[in-house]
N, C-alpha and C positions, 0 to 999 in steps of 0.2 A: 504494500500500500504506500504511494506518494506521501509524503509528510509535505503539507501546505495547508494553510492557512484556509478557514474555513470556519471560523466565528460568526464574523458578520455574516454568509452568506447564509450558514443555517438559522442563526436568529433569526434573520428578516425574514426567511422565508416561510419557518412557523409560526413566529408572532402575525407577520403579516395577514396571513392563510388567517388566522386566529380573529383575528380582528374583522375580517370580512366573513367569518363563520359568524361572529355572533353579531355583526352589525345589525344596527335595528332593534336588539334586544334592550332597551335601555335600562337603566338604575332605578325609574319608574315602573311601578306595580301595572303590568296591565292586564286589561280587562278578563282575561280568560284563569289570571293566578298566576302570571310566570313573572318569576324576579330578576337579577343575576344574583343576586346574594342565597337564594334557594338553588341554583345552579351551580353556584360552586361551591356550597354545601355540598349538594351530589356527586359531584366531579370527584371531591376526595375519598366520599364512600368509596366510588364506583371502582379506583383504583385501588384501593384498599379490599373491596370483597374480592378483585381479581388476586391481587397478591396474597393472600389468604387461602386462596383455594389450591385445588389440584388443579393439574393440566388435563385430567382425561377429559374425554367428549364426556361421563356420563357425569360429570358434574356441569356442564350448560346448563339441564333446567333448575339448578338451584339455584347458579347463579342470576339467571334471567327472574325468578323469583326474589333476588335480595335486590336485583336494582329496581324494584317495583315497591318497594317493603313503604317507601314514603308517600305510596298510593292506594294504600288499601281500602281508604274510602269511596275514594272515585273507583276502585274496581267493585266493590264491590255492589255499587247504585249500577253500575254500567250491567253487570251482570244477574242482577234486579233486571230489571228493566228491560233485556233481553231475556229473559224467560216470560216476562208478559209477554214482548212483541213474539214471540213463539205458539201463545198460546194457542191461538186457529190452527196451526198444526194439529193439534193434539185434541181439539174442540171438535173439530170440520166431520171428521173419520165417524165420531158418534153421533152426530146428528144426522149425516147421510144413512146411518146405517139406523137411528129411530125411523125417519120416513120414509125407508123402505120399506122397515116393519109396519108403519101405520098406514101405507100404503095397498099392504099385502095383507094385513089382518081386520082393516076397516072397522077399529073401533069405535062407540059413538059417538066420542068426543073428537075424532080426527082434524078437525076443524084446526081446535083450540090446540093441538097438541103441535099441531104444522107449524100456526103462529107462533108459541114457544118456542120450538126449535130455532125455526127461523130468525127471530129475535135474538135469541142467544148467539147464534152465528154468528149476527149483524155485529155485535156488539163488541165482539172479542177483534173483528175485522177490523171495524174504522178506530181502535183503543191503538192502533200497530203503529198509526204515522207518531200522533205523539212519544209514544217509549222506545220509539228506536230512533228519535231524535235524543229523547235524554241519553238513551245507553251510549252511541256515538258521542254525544256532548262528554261525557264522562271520561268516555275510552281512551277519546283523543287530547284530553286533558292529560291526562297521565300519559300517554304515548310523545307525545312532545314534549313534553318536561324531562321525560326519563330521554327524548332523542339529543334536545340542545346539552343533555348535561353529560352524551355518552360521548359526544362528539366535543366537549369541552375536558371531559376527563384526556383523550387519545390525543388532544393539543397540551393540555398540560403535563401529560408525561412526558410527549414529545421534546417538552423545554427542560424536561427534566435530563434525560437520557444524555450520556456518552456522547465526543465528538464521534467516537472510532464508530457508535451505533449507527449513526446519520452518515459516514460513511458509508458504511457498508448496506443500510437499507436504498433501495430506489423509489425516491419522492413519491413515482404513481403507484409504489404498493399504499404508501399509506396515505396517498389521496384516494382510492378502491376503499380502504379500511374506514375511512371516515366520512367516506358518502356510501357506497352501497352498501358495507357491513353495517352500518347503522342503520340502514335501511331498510334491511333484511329482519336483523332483530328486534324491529316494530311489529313486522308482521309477524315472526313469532311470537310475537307478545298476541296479538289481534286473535292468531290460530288457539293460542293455547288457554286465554282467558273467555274466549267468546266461543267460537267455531268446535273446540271440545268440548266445552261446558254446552255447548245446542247437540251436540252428540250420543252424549253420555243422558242429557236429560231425555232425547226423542228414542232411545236403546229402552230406558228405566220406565218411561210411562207405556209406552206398547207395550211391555212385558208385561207391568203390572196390571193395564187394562184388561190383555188377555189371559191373565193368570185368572182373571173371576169370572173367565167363561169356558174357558180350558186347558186341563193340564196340559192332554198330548202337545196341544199345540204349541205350549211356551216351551218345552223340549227341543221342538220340531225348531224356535226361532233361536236356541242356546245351540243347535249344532251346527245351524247357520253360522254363526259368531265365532262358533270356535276352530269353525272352515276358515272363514274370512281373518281369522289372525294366525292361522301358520299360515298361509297367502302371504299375509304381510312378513313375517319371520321369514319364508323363504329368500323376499324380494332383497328386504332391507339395509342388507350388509353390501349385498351390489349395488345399491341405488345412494349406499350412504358414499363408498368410494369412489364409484361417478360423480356424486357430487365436490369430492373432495380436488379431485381432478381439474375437473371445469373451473374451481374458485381458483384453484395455484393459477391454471391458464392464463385467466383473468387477471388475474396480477400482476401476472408477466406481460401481457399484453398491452394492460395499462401504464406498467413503468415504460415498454419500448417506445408506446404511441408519445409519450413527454421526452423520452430522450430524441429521439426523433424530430419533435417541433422543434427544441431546441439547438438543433446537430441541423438545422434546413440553411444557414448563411453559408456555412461551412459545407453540408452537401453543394446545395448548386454553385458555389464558388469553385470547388472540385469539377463538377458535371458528373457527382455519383447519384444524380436523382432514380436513375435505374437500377443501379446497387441496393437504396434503401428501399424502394419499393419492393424489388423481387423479396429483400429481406423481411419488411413488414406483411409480405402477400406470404410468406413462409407461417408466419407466426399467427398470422389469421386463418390461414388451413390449421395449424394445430389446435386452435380454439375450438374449431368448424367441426373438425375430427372429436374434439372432448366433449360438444354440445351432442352433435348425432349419437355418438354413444348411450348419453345417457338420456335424449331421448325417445330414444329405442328403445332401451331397457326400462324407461316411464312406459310404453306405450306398450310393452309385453306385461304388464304390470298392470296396467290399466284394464287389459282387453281379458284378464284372467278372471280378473276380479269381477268383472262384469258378466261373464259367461257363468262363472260359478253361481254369483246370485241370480241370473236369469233362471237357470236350472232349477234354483230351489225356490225362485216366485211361483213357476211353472208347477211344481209338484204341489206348494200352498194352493194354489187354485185347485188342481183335482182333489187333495184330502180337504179343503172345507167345502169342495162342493159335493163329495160322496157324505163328508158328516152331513151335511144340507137334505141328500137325498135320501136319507136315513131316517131324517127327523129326528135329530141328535143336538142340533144347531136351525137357528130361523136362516131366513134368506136377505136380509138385511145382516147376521154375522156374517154373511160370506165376504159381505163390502168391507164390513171392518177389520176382519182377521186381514183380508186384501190389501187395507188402508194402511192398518199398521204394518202390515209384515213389508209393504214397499216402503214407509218411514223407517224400518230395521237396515232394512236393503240399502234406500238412501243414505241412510247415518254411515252404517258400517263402510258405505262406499264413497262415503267424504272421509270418512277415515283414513283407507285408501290412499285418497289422490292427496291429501294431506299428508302423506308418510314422504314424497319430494319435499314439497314446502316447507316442512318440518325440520327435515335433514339440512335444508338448506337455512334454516334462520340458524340451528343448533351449531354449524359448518359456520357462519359467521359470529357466529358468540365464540366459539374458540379463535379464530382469526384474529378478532378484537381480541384476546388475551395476550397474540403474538405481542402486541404492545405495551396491554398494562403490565404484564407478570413481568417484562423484562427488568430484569436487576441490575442492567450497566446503566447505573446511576451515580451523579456526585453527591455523597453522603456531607454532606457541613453540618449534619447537628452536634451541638457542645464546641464546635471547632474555634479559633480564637476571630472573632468580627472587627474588622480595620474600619475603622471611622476617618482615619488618614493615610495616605503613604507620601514617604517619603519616595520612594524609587530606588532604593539601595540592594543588588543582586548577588550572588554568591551562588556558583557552582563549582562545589567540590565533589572531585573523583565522580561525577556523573558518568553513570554507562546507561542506554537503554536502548531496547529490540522492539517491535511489533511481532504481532502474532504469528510471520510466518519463519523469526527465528532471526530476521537480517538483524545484526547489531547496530544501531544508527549513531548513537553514540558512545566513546570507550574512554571514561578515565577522563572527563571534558573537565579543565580548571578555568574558571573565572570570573571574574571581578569587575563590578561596573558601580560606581558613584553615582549617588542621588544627583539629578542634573547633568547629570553626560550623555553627550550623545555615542552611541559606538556602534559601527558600522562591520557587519558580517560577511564579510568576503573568501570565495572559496568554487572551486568546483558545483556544477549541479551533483546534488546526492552527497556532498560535504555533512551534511546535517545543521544548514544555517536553520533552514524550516524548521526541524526537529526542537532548533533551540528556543524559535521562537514560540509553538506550540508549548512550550514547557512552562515559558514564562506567562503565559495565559491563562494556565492551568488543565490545558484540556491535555493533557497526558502529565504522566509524573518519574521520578526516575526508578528505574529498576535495582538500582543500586548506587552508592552516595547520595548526597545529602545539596538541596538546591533551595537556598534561603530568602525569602524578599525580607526588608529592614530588617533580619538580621533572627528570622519569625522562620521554622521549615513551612515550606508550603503544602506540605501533606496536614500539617495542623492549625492551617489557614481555611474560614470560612471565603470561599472561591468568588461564591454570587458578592458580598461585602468588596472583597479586593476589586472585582471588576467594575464595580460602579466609579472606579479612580480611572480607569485607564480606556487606550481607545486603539483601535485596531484599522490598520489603515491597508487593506487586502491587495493583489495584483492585481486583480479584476473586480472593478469597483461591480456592487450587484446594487443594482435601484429599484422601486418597485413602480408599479404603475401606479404613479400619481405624480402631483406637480414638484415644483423643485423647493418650492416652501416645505412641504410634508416629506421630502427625503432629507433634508438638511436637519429637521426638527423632530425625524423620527424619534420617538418613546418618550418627548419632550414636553411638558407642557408650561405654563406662563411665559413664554418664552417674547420679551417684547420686541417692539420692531428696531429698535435703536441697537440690540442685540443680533438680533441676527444681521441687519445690515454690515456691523465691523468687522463679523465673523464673514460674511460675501465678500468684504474691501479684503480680509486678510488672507481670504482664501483665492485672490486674484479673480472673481466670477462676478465683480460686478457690472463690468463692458459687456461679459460673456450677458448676462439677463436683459441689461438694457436691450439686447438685439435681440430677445425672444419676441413672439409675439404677445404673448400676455404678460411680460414680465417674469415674476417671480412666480408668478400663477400659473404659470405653460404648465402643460401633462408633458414628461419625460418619454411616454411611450414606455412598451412591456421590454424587462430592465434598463430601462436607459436608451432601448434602439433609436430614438429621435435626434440621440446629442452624440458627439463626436468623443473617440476615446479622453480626452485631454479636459472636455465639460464635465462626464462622468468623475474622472478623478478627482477633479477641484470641488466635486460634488459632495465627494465620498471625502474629504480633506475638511470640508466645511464642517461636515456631521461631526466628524473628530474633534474640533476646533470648539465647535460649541457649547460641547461638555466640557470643557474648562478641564481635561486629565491631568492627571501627576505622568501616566508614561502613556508614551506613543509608539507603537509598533507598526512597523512599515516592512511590507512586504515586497520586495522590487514593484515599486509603487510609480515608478518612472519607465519600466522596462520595454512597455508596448507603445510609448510616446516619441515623437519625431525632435528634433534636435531643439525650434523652438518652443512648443511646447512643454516639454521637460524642462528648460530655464521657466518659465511661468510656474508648472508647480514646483521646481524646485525652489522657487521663493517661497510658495507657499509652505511649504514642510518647513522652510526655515522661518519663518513667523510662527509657526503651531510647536516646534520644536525649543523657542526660548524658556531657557529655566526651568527643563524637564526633561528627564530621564527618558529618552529614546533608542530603540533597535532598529537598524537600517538593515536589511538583508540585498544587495543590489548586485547585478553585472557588472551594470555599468559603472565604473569608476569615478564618471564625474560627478556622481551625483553625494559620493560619500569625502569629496574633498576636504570637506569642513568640519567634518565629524572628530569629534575629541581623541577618541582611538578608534584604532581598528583591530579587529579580532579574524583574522587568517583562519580557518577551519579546515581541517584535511581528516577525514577518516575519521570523524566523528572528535578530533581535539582542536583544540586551539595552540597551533606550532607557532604562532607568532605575533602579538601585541603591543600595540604602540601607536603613536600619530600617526601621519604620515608621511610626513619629512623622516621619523625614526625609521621607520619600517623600508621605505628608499631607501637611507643611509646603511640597513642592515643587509642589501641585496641578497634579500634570502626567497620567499617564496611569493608574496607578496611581487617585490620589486620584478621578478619573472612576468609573473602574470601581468604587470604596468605594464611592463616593455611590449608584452603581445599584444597588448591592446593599442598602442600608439601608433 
């Protein structure tokens, strides 16, 4: 793995993301009950019941049960309320099946007994539009409360989590993880509070209806059920790994299709526009290939299930029409046993075709855990919290590797004074990055001991230390929005008199005058509107206006033409007065002025000093001047 810089780009990129997840949601109570203060209330539950848990699949429905736990009143009015709007179901079956009998036995009062039914019927019908507006009112109370807060939990772990984690995941898994997996475990919420509960009740009342007219028959509808659930046992374990399949797919599909937009200046600048497409047309057949799979295997599934219950609708109709013919049972039973035993049929067959749906919301509640459960987190509780820094650094005997074993640095000594600037020069793969990354804290050392004011930083609160310092990346990342909200990102009171000094200091005050709306122009999606040399003095401003104790620059000139590099490098050198800075550069001119320089080779530091010293020493350093000239 590259060691580079890659702070700001992942901050902005989840806060940002973050920020347009919950825009709209304000600090104001609105009308339906949602807060954000009750939202990220849930947010840390939600991360907490995942970290708590196990990983197997057969812990999803508890936990999709614990993130509901702060809704149990609105589920339970919702589900109220839906067993009323149910009721005709379960009403209709008896009343066809009275008027057929008062039809067929003409007793005197027929009349009177039609009206009654009839009435009764009416009644339970038009009760249905009201309670299935409350029960929805209810459901979707809680389903969006529990959605803004799951999708606010999967951002703020996200800010939690490892640089190395954010390396190694790709953005469109878990842009998939925080729109369709949370999308997905709505409606397993919707299936398993509503849609099984209308199930289990339409199974419970036909049985009991026909338990008070006959045994045989509630036998006849329990071997039904117990047909239709090894059906399901058989299917289930293939239809769950299909599912499992298609979602990776998906993921993958989704990270390429972003790497891709992003890779488009650089494809047709190349003319590989037919490279990435034959590529992406690759990757859309294997999706193509994992959906036909498994909807084939839905639809062998489906067509089973339905043969088998047809079969045994089919024999219900001859056993209650020979009871019938028997005179065992009236001729109105025969509608009802009919009625209910296709309420059996249909229940059991929503069961069924809810055993995908199912697998699929249970398949993205484990997904979503890929996130919460992860443990590469910066732990700072009890750690000591900086309310100042000085800038004063120390690395002693630092060695350290990444995960796949390369040693980046071996035995690194050195020393940097509060208010120095010192500039990192070396070979690409020297470990200038590695050093810089250190001093941020997104990685720590493997072995020796690496000190800010004189404090280790393994026993430094990280989020405290970084609120002093500012990170000034290779490649500025801006977001879409104007250049006022990229310069004042995470900012607020910020007055005009303020930002304006930080524009003059950052040399971007000519540069806005010639936008069209000034300070108010939109940037374009990262920056593509402004020119590399706008971008940086953009990304310089942001630095500048936090007022840091240290500044860290990442070959911050590297991609800039020979004018423009003097312009920002004024600007570095106005943001760099009387504070502790890292330069990591190629280019030499840009580290002329820098206090010392620090030579890197093989992960140490062979050689320190100004740069008249380091000339006079014509050792490695002076080498590399001379190539360059």
């Amino acid at each position: 793995m590259q060691a580079n810089i890659t702070f700001e780009v992942i901050s902005m990129k989840i806060s940002y993301d973050g920020k347009k997840e919950s825009k709209g949601r304000s600090l104001t109570r609105h009308s339906s009950g949602f807060d954000q203060e009750q939202i990220l209330k849930q947010e840390q539950e939600f991360i907490d019941c995942y970290m708590s848990s196990g990983d197997k699949s057969s812990g999803s429905v508890k936990i999709l049960l614990k993130l509901y736990r702060r809704h149990i009143k609105e589920l339970i009015f919702s589900c109220l309320f839906f067993i009323i709007q149910t009721l005709p179901v379960w009403i209709i079956p008896v009343v066809v099946a009275n008027i057929i009998d008062i039809a067929t036995q003409k007793p005197e009062n027929a009349l009177t007994l039609f009206i009654i039914n009839i009435s009764v019927a009416m009644f339970f019908i038009l009760q249905n539009i009201l309670t299935t507006y409350l029960s929805v009112v209810f459901m979707s109370r809680a389903n969006r409360s529990v959605e803004a807060s799951l999708r606010s939990a999967i951002v703020r772990k996200l800010q939690q989590l490892s640089i190395r984690y954010h390396n190694e995941m790709q953005s469109g898994r878990i842009h998939n993880k925080i729109m369709n997996d949370v999308t997905a475990v709505e409606g397993l919420a919707n299936q398993v509070f509503l849609s099984l509960l209308s199930i289990i009740l339409n199974i419970v009342v036909s049985i009991s209806v026909i338990l008070t007219k006959s045994i045989a028959v509630v036998i006849f509808f329990v071997v039904c059920s117990i047909t239709a659930a090894a059906v399901m046992k058989l299917f289930s374990k293939t239809i769950q790994n299909n599912i499992h399949t298609f979602r990776l797919e998906k993921e993958k599909t989704s990270a390429q299709v972003v790497d891709m937009v992003d890779m488009i200046p650089i494809t047709k600048a190349h003319a590989l526009e037919d490279t990435e497409t034959n590529k992406m047309s690759r990757q859309m057949s294997m999706i193509a290939k994992s959906g036909y799979k498994l909807d084939t295997v839905n639809a062998v599934f489906s067509a089973s299930t339905w043969v088998v219950f047809s079969v045994f609708q089919l024999i219900c109709v001859a056993f209650s029409g020979y009871m019938a013919f028997k005179g065992k049972i009236s001729v109105g039973d025969i509608a009802l046993y009919q009625s209910y035993f296709a309420s059996v049929v249909g229940s059991v067959s929503s069961l069924m075709g809810l055993l995908p749906s199912l697998t699929t919301g249970l398949e993205a509640v484990k997904s979503i855990g890929e996130v919460l459960r992860e443990r590469d987190i910066e732990d700072n509780v009890g750690k000591i919290s900086l309310d100042s820094l000085s800038g004063e650094y120390e690395f002693k005997d630092v060695s350290f590797s990444y995960g796949d074993g390369r040693e980046i640095l071996h035995g690194l000594d050195l020393k940097i004074k509060a208010g120095e600037t010192i500039a990192l020069v070396g070979e690409s793969g020297a470990g200038k990055s590695t050093i810089l990354n250190m001093a941020i804290g997104f990685i720590m050392p493997k072995s020796g001991v690496m000190t800010i004011d004189g404090k280790d930083i393994k026993q430094i609160d990280l989020k405290s230390y970084r609120k002093h310092i500012a990170v000034v990346p290779q490649t500025s990342i801006l977001f879409s929005g104007t250049v006022r909200q990229n310069i004042t990102y995470g900012l607020k009171n910020i007055s005009e008199e303020q930002l304006w000094e930080v524009i003059r200091a950052a040399k971007l005050e000519e540069v806005i005058k010639n936008m069209p709306q000034g300070i108010e122009t939109n940037v374009g999606e990262h920056g593509g509107l402004l020119s590399g040399g706008q971008r940086q003095r953009i990304s310089i401003a942001r630095a500048i206006i936090r007022e840091p104790s240290v500044i860290l620059f990442d070959e911050a000139t590297s991609a800039l033409d020979s004018a423009t590099e003097q312009e920002v490098q004024q600007a570095i050198e106005n943001l760099t007065h009387n504070r502790t800075t890292f330069i990591v550069a190629h280019r030499l001119s840009t580290i002329k002025n820098a206090d010392k320089i620090a030579f890197i080779k093989d992960g140490r530091c062979v050689e320190f000093g100004s740069f008249d010293e380091l000339m006079a020493l014509k050792g490695e350093f002076y080498k590399l001047r001379t190539l360059q000239s």
